[in-house]
C-alpha positions as a Markdown table, in Angstrom:
| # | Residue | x | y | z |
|---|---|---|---|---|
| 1 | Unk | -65.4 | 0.7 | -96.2 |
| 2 | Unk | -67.7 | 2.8 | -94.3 |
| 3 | Unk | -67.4 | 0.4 | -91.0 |
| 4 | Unk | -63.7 | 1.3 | -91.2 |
| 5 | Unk | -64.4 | 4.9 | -91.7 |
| 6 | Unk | -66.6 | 4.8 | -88.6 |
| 7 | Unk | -64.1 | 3.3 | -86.5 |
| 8 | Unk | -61.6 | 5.4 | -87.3 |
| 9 | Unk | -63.7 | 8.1 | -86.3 |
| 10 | Unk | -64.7 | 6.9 | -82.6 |
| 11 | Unk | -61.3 | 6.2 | -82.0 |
| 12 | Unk | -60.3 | 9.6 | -82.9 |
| 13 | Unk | -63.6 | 10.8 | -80.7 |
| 14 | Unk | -62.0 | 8.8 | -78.1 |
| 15 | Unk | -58.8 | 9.6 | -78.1 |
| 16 | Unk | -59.4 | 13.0 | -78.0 |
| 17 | Unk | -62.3 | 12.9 | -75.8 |
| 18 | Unk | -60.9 | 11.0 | -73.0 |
| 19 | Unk | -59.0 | 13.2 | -71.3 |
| 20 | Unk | -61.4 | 16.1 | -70.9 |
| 21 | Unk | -64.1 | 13.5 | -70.1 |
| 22 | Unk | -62.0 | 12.6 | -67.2 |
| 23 | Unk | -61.3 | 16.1 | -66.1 |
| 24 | Unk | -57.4 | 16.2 | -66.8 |
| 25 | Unk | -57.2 | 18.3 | -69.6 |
| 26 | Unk | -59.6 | 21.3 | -69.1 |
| 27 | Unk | -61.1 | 23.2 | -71.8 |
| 28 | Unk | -59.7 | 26.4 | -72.9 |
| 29 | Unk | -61.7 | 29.4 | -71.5 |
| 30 | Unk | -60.2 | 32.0 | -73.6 |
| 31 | Unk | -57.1 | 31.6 | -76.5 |
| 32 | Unk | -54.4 | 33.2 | -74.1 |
| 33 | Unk | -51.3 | 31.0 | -73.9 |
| 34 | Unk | -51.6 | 29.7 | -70.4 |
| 35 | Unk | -55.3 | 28.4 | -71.0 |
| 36 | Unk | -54.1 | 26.2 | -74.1 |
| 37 | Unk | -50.9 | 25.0 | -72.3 |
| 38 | Unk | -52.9 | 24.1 | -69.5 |
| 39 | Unk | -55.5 | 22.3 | -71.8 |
| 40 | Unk | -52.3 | 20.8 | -73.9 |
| 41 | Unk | -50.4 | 20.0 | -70.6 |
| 42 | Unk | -53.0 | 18.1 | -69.3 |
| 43 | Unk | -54.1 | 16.2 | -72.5 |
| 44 | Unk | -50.3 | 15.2 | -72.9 |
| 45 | Unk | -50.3 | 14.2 | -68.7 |
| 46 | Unk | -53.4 | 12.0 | -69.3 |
| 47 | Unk | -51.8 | 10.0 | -72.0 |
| 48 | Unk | -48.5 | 9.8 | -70.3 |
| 49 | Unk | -49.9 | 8.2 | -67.2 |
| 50 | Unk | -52.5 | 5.9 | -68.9 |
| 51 | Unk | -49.4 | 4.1 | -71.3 |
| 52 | Unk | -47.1 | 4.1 | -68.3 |
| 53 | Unk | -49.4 | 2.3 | -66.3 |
| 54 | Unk | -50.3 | 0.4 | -69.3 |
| 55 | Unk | -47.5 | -0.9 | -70.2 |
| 56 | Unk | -46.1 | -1.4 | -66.8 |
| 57 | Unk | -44.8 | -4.5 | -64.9 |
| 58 | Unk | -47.1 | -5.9 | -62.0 |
């Protein structure tokens, strides 16, 4: 049981993680409305792009 806890915890690290790591999704300078939909924005943009060209036809 706590393998699985584990795991579910790095992929949660990871899925939140990956997108700031890779510079789409900036962090959040201040809590004014255009920082977190930038921060949202690109979070959402990262994920978008990394299914589509996941799941897309060679």
């Amino acid at each position: 049981m706590k393998i699985v806890a584990i795991i579910v915890v790095v992929v949660i690290a990871l899925f939140f993680l990956l997108p700031i790591l890779y510079g789409s999704a900036p962090l959040p300078e201040d809590m004014s409305a255009g920082q977190i939909g930038n921060f949202i924005g690109g979070f959402a943009r990262y994920w978008i792009d990394a299914l589509t060209s996941a799941f897309s036809s060679p």
